[in-house]
C-alpha positions in Angstrom: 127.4 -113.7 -7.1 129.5 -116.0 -9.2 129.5 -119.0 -11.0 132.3 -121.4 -11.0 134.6 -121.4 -14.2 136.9 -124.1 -14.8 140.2 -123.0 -15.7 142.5 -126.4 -16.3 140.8 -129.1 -18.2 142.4 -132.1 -16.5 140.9 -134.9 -18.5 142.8 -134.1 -21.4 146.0 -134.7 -20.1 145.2 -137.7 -20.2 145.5 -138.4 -23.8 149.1 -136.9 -24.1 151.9 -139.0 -25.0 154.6 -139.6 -21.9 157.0 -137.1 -21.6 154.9 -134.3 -22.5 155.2 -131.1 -20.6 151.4 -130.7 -20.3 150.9 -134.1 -19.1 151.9 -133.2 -15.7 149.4 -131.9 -13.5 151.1 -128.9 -11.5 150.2 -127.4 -8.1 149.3 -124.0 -9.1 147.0 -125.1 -11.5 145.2 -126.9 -8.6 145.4 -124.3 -6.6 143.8 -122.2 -9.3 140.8 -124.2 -9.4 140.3 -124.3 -5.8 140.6 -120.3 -5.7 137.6 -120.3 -8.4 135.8 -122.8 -6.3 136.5 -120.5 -3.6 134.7 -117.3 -4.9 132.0 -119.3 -6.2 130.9 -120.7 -3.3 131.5 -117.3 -1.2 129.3 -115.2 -3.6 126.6 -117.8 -3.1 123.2 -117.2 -1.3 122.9 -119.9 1.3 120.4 -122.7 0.9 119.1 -121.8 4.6 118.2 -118.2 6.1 120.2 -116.4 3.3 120.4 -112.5 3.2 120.4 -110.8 -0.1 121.8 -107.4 -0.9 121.0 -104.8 -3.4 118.0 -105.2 -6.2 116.8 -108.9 -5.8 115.0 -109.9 -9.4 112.4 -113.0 -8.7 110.8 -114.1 -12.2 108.3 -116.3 -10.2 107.7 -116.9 -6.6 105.5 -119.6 -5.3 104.8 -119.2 -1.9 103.0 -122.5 -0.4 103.8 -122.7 3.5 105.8 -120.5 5.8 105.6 -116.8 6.7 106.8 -113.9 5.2 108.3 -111.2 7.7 110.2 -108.3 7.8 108.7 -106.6 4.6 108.9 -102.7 4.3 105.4 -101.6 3.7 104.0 -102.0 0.5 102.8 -98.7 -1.0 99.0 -98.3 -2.3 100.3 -98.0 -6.1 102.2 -101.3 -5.7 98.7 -103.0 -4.6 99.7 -102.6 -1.3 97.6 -100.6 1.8 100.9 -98.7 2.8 100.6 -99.5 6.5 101.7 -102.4 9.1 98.5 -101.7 11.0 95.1 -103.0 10.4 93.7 -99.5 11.7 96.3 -97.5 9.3 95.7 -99.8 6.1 91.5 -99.1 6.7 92.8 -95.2 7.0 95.0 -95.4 4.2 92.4 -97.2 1.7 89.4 -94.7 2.5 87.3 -97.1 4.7 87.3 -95.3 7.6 84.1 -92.6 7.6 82.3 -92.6 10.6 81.4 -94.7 13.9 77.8 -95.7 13.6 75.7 -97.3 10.6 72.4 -98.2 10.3 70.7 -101.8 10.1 67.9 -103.7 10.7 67.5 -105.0 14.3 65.4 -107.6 14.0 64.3 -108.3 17.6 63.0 -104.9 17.5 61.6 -105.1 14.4 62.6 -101.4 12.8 66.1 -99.5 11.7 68.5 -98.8 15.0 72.1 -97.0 15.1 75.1 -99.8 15.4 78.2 -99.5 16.1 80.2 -101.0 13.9 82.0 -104.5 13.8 85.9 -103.4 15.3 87.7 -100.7 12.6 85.1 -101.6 10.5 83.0 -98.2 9.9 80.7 -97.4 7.0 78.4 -94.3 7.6 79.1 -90.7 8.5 76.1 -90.2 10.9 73.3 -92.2 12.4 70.9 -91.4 8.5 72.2 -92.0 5.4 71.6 -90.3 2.5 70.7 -92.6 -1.1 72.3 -90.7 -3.7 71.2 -91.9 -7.5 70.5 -95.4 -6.1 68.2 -97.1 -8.4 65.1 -99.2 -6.1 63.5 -101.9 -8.6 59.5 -102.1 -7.3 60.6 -102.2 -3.6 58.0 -102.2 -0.8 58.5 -100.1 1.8 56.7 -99.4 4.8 56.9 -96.4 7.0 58.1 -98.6 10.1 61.1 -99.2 7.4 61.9 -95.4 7.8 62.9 -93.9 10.8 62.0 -90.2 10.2 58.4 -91.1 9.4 56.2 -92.2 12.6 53.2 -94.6 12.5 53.2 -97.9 10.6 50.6 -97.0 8.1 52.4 -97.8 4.5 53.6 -95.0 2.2 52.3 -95.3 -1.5 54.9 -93.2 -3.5 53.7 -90.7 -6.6 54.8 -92.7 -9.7 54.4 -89.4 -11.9 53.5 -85.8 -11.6 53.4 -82.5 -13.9 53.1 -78.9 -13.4 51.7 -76.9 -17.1 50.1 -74.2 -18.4 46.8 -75.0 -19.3 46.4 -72.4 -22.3 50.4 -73.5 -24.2 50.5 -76.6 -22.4 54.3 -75.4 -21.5 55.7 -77.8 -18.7 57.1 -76.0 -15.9 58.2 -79.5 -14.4 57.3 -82.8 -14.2 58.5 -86.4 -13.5 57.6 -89.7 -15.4 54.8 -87.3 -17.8 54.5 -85.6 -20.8 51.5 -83.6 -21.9 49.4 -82.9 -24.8 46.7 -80.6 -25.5 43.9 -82.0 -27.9 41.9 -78.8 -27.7 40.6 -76.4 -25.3 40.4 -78.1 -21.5 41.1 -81.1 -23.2 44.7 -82.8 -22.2 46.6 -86.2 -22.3 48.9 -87.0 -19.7 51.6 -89.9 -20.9 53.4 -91.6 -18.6 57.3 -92.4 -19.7 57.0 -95.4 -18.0 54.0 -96.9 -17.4 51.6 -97.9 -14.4 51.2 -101.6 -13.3 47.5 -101.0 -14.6 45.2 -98.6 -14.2 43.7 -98.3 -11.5 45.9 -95.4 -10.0 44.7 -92.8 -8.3 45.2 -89.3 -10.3 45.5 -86.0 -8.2 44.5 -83.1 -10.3 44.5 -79.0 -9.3 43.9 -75.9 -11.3 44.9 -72.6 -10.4 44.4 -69.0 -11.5 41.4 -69.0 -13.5 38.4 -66.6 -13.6 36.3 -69.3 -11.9 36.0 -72.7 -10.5 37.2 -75.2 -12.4 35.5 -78.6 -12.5 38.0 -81.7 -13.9 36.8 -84.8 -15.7 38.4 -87.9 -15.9 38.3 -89.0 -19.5 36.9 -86.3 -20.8 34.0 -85.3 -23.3 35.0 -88.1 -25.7 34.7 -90.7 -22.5 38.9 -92.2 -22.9 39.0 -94.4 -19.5 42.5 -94.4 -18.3 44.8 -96.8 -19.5 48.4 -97.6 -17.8 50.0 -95.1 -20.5 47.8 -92.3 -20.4 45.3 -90.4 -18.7 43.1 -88.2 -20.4 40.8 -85.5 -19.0 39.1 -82.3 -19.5 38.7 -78.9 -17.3 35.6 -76.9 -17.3 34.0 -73.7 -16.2 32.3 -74.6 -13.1 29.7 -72.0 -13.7 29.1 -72.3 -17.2 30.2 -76.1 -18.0 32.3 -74.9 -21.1 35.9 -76.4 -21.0 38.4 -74.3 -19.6 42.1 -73.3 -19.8 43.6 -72.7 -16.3 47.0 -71.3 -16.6 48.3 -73.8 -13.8 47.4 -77.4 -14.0 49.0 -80.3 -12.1 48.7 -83.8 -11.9 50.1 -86.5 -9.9 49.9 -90.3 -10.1 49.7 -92.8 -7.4 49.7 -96.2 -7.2 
């Protein structure tokens, strides 16, 4: 495209004096300016329906009515989905998984398989699977979870610990540290604490010589507290505290 450039500059032969050569306004110089006119106007994008060529540059474009047709597909690193389909742009931007997910049917009151609204499809099977989700004090019920029958509610285990009684060495635990104060004699620390405490605490000994017989709070009498449970093993046949080489706990509440 062209602008149009003026060639002859009529107006100032207006201000020569009679008889000047350049006073006189000659045909080809017309003609000149109608040529440029000419090209101008041809190399021009027309006001209605106009068809570009080539690399169009558009610093701005506001778009406020109309439609836009006839657009290659916009690939995904242009912001684009890469697709004139609805079904090939879900494809394209990872969206399409499965064909069933789970929800809540309320006039049945409990978790059934849906199928999902039209090319919209979320799950890979009829469970899903919560990987590192993070649930902030939820209640739960076991009619909430469909691979646990009955309605009776589930009460998770807020902390547990597996040690050796005689090095207190933690083979695992969750939410609980461990110290020894002396022989049979242990504190249990939660990392993060209880509600109160009035949890139940679920405590086994293994591979001693004898019976073992557990203590809550111990010789010295430490009810537990939210933080910490304290308690003592002892010979169940002798009453002298004992160091059983397993010893777990577990916390609900």
């Amino acid at each position: 495209m062209s602008n149009y450039t003026q060639s002859t500059n009529f107006a100032t032969k207006d201000a020569l004096a009679s008889g000047n050569a350049l006073k006189i306004v000659k045909g080809t110089e017309i003609n000149t300016e109608y040529a440029n006119i000419a090209i101008a106007v041809a190399t021009k994008a027309d006001l209605v329906s106009p068809t570009f060529t080539g690399t169009v540059t558009i610093p701005i474009a506001n778009i406020s009515g109309g439609t836009i047709t006839g657009i290659t597909d916009l690939a995904l690193a242009d912001g684009g989905t890469g697709s004139s389909t609805a079904a090939g742009a879900r494809t394209n931007l990872g969206l399409v998984i499965g064909t069933n997910v789970q929800a809540w049917d309320a006039d049945l009151d409990t978790w059934a398989t849906k199928t999902a609204p039209s090319g919209v499809v979320v799950g890979t099977s009829d469970t899903q699977t919560l990987t590192n989700k993070t649930l902030t004090t939820p209640t739960i019920d076991s009619a909430s979870v469909p691979a646990i029958s009955g309605t009776a509610p589930i009460y998770m285990c807020r902390a547990w610990i597996n040690f050796n009684g005689i090095t207190s060495a933690v083979r695992g635990s969750g939410n609980a540290t461990v110290v020894r104060n002396t022989t049979g004699d242990y504190t249990v620390t939660f990392t993060t604490a209880m509600s109160d405490a009035n949890y139940a605490a679920v405590i086994s000994t293994g591979l001693s010589s004898s019976a073992n017989v557990v203590v809550i709070g111990g010789t010295t009498g430490t009810a537990p507290t939210s933080s910490q449970l304290r308690f003592t093993i002892n010979n169940g046949n002798s009453g002298a505290a004992s160091d059983p080489t397993y010893v777990s706990v577990a916390i609900f509440r």
